[in-house]
C-alpha positions as a Markdown table, in Angstrom:
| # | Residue | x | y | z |
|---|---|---|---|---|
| 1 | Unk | -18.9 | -24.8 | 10.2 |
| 2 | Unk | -18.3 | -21.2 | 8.7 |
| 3 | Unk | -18.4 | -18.4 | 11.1 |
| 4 | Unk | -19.9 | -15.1 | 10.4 |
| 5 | Unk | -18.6 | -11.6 | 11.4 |
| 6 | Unk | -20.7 | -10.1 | 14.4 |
| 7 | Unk | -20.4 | -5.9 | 12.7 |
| 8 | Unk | -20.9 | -3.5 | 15.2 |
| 9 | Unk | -23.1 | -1.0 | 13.0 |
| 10 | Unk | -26.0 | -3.8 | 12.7 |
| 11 | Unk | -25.9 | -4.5 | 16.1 |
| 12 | Unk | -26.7 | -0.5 | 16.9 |
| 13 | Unk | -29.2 | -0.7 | 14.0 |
| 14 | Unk | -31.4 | -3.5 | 15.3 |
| 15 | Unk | -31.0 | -1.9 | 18.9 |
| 16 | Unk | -31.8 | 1.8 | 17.8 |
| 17 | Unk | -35.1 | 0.2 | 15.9 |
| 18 | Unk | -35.9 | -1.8 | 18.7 |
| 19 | Unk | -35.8 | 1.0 | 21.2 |
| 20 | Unk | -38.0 | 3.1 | 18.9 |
| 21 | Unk | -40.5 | 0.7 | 19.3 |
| 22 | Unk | -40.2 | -1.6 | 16.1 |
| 23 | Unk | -40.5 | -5.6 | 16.2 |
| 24 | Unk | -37.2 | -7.7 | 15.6 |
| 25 | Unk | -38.3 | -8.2 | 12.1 |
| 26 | Unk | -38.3 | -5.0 | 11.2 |
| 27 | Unk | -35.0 | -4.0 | 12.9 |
| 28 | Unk | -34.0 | -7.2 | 11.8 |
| 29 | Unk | -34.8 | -5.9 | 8.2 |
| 30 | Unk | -33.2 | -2.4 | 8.2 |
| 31 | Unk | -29.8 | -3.9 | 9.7 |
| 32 | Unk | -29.9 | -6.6 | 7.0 |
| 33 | Unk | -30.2 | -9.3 | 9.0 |
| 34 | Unk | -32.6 | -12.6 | 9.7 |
| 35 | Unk | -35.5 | -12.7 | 13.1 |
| 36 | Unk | -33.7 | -14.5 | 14.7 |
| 37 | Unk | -30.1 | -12.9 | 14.8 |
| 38 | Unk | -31.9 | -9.8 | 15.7 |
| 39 | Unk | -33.6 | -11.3 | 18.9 |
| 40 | Unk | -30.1 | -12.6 | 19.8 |
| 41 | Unk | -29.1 | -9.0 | 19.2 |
| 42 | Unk | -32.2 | -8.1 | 21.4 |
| 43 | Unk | -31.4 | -10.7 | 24.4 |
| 44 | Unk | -27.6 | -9.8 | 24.8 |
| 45 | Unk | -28.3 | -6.4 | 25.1 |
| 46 | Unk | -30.9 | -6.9 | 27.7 |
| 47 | Unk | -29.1 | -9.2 | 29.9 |
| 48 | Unk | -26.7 | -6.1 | 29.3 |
| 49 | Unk | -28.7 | -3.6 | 31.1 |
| 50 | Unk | -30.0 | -2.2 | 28.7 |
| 51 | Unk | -34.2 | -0.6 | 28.7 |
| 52 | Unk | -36.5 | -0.4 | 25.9 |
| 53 | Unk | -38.2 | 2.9 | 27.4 |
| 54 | Unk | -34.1 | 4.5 | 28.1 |
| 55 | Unk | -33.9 | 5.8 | 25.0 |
| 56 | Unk | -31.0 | 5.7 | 22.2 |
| 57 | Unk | -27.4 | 7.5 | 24.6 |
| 58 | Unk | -28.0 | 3.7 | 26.3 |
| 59 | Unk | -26.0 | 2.7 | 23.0 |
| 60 | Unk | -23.0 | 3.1 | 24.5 |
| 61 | Unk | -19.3 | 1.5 | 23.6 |
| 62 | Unk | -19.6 | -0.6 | 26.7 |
| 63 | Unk | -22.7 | -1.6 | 26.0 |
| 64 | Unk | -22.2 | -2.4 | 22.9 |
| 65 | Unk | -18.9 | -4.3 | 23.3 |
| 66 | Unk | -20.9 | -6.7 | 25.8 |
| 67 | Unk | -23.2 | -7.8 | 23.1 |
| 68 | Unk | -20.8 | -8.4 | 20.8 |
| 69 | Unk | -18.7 | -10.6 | 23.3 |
| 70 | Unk | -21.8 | -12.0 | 23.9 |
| 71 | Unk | -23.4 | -13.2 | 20.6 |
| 72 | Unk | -19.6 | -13.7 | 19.0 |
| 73 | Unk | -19.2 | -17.4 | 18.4 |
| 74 | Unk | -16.4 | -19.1 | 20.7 |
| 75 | Unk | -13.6 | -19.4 | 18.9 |
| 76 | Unk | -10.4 | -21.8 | 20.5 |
| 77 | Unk | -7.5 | -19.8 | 20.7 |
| 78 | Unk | -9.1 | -16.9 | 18.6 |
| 79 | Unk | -9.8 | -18.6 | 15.2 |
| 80 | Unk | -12.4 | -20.2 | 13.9 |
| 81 | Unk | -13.2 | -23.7 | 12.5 |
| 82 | Unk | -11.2 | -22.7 | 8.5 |
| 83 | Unk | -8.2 | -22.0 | 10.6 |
| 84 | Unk | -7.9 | -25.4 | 12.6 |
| 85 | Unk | -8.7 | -27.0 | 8.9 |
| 86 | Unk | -5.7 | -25.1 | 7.6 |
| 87 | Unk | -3.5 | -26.2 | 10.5 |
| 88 | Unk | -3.6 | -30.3 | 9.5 |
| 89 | Unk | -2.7 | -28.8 | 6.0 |
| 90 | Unk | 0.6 | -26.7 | 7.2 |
| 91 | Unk | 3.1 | -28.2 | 5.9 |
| 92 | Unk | 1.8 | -28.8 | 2.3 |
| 93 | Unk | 1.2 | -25.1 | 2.1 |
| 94 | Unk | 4.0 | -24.2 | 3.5 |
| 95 | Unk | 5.9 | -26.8 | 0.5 |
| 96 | Unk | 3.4 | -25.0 | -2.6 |
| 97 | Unk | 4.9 | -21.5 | -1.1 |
| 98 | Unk | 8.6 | -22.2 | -0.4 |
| 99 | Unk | 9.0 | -24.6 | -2.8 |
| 100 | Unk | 6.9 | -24.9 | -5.8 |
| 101 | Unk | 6.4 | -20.4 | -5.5 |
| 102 | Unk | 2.8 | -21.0 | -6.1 |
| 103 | Unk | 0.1 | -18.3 | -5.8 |
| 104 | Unk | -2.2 | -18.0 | -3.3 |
| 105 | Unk | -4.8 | -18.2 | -5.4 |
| 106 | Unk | -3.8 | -21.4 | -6.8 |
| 107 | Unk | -3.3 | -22.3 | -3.6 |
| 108 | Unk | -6.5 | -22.1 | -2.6 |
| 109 | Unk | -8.1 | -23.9 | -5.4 |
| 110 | Unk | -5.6 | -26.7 | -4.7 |
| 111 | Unk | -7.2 | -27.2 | -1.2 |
| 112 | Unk | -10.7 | -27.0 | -2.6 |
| 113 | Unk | -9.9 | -30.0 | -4.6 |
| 114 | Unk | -8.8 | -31.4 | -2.2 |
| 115 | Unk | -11.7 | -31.2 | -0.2 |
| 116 | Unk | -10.5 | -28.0 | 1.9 |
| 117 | Unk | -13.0 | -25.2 | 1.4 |
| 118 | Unk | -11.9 | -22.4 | 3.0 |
| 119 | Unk | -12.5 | -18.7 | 2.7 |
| 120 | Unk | -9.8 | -17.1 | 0.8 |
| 121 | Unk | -8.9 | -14.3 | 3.2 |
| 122 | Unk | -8.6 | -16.8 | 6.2 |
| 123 | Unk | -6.1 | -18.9 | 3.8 |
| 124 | Unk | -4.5 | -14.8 | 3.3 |
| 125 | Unk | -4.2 | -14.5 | 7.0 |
| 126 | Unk | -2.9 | -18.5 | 7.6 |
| 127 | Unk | 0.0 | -18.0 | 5.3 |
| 128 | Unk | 1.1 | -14.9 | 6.2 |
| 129 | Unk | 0.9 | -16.0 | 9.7 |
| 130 | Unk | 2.2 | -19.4 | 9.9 |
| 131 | Unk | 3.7 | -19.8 | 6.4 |
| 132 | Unk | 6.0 | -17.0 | 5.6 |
| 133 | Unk | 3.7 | -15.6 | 2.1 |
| 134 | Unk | 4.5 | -12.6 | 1.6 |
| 135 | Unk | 7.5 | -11.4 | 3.2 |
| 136 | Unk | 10.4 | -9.7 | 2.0 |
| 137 | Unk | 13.6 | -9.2 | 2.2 |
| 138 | Unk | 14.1 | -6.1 | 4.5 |
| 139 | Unk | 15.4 | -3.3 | 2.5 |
| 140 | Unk | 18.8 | -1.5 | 3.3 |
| 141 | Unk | 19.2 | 1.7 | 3.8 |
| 142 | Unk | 21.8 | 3.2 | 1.9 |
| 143 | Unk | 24.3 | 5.9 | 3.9 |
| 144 | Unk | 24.2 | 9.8 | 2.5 |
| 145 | Unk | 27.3 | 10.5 | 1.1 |
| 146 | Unk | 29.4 | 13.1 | 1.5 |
| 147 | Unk | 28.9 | 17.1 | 0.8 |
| 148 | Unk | 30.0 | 17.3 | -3.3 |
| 149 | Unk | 30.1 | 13.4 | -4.1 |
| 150 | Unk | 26.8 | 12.5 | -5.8 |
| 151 | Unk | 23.6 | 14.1 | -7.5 |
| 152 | Unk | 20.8 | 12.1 | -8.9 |
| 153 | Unk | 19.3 | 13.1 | -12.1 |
| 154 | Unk | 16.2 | 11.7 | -13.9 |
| 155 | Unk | 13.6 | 13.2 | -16.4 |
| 156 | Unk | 9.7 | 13.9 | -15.0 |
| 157 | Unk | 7.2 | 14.6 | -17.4 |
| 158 | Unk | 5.1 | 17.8 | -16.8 |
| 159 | Unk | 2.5 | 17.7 | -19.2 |
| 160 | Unk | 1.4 | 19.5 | -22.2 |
| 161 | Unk | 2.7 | 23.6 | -22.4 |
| 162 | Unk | 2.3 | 26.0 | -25.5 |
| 163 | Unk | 5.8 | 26.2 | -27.2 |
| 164 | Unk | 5.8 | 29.4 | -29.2 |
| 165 | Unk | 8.7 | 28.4 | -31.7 |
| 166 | Unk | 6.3 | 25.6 | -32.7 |
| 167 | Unk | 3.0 | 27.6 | -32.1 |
| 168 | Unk | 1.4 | 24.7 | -30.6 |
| 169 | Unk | 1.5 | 22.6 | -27.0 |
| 170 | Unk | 3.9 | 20.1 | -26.5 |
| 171 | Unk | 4.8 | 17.7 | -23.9 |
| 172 | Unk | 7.3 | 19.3 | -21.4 |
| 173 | Unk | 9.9 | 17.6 | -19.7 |
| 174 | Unk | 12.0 | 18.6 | -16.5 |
| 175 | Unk | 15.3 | 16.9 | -15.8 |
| 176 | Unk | 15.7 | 17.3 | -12.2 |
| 177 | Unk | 19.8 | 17.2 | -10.4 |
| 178 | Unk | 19.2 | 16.5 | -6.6 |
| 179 | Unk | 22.4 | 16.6 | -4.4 |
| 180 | Unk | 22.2 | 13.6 | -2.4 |
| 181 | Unk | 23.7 | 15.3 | 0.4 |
| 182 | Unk | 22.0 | 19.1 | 0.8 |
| 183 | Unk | 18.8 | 18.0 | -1.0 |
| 184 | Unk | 19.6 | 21.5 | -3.3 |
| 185 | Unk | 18.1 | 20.9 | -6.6 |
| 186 | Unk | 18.5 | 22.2 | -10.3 |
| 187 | Unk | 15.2 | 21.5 | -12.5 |
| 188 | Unk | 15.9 | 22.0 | -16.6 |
| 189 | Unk | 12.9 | 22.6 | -18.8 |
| 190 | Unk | 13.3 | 20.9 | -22.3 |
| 191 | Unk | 10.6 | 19.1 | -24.7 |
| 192 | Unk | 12.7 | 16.4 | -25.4 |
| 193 | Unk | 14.4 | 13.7 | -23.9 |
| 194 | Unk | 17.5 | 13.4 | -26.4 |
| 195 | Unk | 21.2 | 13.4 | -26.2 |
| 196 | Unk | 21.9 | 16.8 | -26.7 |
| 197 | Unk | 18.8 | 17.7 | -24.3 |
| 198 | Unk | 20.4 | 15.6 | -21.3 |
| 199 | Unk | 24.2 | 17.3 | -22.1 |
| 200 | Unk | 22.4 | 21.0 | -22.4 |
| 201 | Unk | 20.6 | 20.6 | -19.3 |
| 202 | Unk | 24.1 | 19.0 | -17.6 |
| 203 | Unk | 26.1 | 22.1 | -18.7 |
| 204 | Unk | 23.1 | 24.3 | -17.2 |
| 205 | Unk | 22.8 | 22.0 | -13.9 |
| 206 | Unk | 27.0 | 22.4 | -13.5 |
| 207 | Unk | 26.9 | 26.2 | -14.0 |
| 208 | Unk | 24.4 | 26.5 | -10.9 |
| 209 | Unk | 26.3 | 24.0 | -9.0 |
| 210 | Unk | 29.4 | 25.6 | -9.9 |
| 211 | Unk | 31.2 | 22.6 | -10.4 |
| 212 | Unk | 30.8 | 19.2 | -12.1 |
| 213 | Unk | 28.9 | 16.5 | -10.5 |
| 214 | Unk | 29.5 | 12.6 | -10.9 |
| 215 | Unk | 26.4 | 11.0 | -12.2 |
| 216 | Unk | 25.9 | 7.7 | -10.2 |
| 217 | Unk | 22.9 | 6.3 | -12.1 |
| 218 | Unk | 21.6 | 5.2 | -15.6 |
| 219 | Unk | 19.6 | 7.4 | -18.2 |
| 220 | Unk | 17.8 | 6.0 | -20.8 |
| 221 | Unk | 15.7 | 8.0 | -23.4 |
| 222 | Unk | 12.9 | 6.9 | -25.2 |
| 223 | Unk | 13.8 | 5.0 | -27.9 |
| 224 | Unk | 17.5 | 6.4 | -27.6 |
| 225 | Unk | 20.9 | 5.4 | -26.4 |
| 226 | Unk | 21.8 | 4.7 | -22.8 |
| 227 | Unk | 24.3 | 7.0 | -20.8 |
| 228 | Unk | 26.1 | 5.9 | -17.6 |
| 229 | Unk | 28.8 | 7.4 | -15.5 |
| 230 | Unk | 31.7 | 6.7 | -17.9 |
| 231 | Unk | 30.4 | 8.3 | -20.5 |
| 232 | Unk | 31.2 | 11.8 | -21.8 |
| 233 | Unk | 28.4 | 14.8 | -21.7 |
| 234 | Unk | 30.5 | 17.0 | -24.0 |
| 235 | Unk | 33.9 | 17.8 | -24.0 |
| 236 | Unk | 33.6 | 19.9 | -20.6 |
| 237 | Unk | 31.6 | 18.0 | -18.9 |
| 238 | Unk | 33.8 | 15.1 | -18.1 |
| 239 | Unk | 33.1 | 12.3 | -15.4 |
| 240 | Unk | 34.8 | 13.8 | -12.7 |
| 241 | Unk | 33.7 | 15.3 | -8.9 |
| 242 | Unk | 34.7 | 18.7 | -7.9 |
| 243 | Unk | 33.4 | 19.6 | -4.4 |
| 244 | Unk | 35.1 | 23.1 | -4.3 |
| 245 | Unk | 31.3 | 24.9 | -4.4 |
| 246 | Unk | 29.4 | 25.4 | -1.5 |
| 247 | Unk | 26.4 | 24.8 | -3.4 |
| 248 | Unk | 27.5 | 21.4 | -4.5 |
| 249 | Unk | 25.7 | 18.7 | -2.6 |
């Protein structure tokens, strides 16, 4: 047996058309729902206390929550008749998700075949629940360093700007040095993304800095080499940490 949802804002529909003096099929109707559900609506919210001739503020959240504990289907140990299904087929789900690193959505056709038709978010909740889909491992925090040891660099894109050597826009890029440490930040302005760009911008970022800053990452231009931290900017700006500026990190 499939259960359906009891939503609160139909509820208040077929109540508010009711107490405006229209028949269940009606309010039935504009609430999107059949006679009869709206005479159950009707009948719960009586028995609630509540008066056709009281007028609309009767619709309150008590109210309300009665009738929907009231029309709810009964439900042992909170879930409905999918989720005791899924329960006799634990430990085979558990086996296509640990073992065989199956989908859920081929999961769920697998149990369909074999004659377990169940909705797909209740099989979503189930193995998330009871079957470990979907967890991760939990991510590490990794420690600030300290004042002057790292700065991260990466290129952003910023969009097309007019570039009056070339008399026509161009695609701008910033290359952006955060010290890990102080959060201070240098941003260099260049329309490409090539060698001598990154080592121009480098020599700019370690003038402001006043120092030069170890590089603990990997760059890699479009279409272009690959730099990491060994490798040499130009022939001052060497792979090295100087923390002797204030301003570093």
């Amino acid at each position: 047996m499939a259960f359906r949802e009891v939503a609160v804002i139909e509820i208040r529909e077929v109540l508010r058309c009711w107490l405006g003096g229209q028949g269940l099929r009606t309010a039935g109707e504009r609430a999107g729902v059949d006679r009869k559900t709206a005479r159950r609506y009707v009948e719960a919210a009586v028995a609630a206390g509540l008066v056709r001739e009281g007028g609309e503020h009767q619709l309150t959240d008590e109210l309300l929550g009665a009738v929907v504990a009231a029309v709810r289907p009964v439900r042992a140990g909170g879930h409905g008749a999918a989720w005791e299904a899924l329960l006799a087929e634990e430990a085979r789900i558990r086996e296509w998700i640990e073992r065989d690193d199956l989908q859920l959505t081929n999961i769920h056709g697998k149990l369909a075949r074999h004659g377990v038709a169940v909705p797909y978010r209740t099989l979503h909740r189930f193995a998330v629940a009871r079957c470990g889909f979907g967890r991760r491992e939990p991510t590490v925090r990794v420690a600030d360093g300290e004042p002057g040891v790292e700065c991260q660099l990466d290129f952003g894109r910023l969009g097309l700007v007019p570039d009056p050597d070339a008399g026509r826009r161009r695609v701008a890029h910033a290359l952006i040095f955060t010290a890990v440490h102080s959060w201070h930040m240098f941003v260099w302005l260049s329309f490409s993304q090539t060698l001598p760009a990154v080592i121009a911008g480098c020599e700019a970022a370690w003038g402001w800095f006043g120092g030069y800053v170890g590089v603990d990452t990997t760059i890699e231009a479009p279409g272009g080499p690959r730099w990491r931290r060994s490798s040499t900017w130009s022939a001052h700006a060497v792979d090295a940490v100087l923390a002797s500026s204030s301003r570093l990190g």
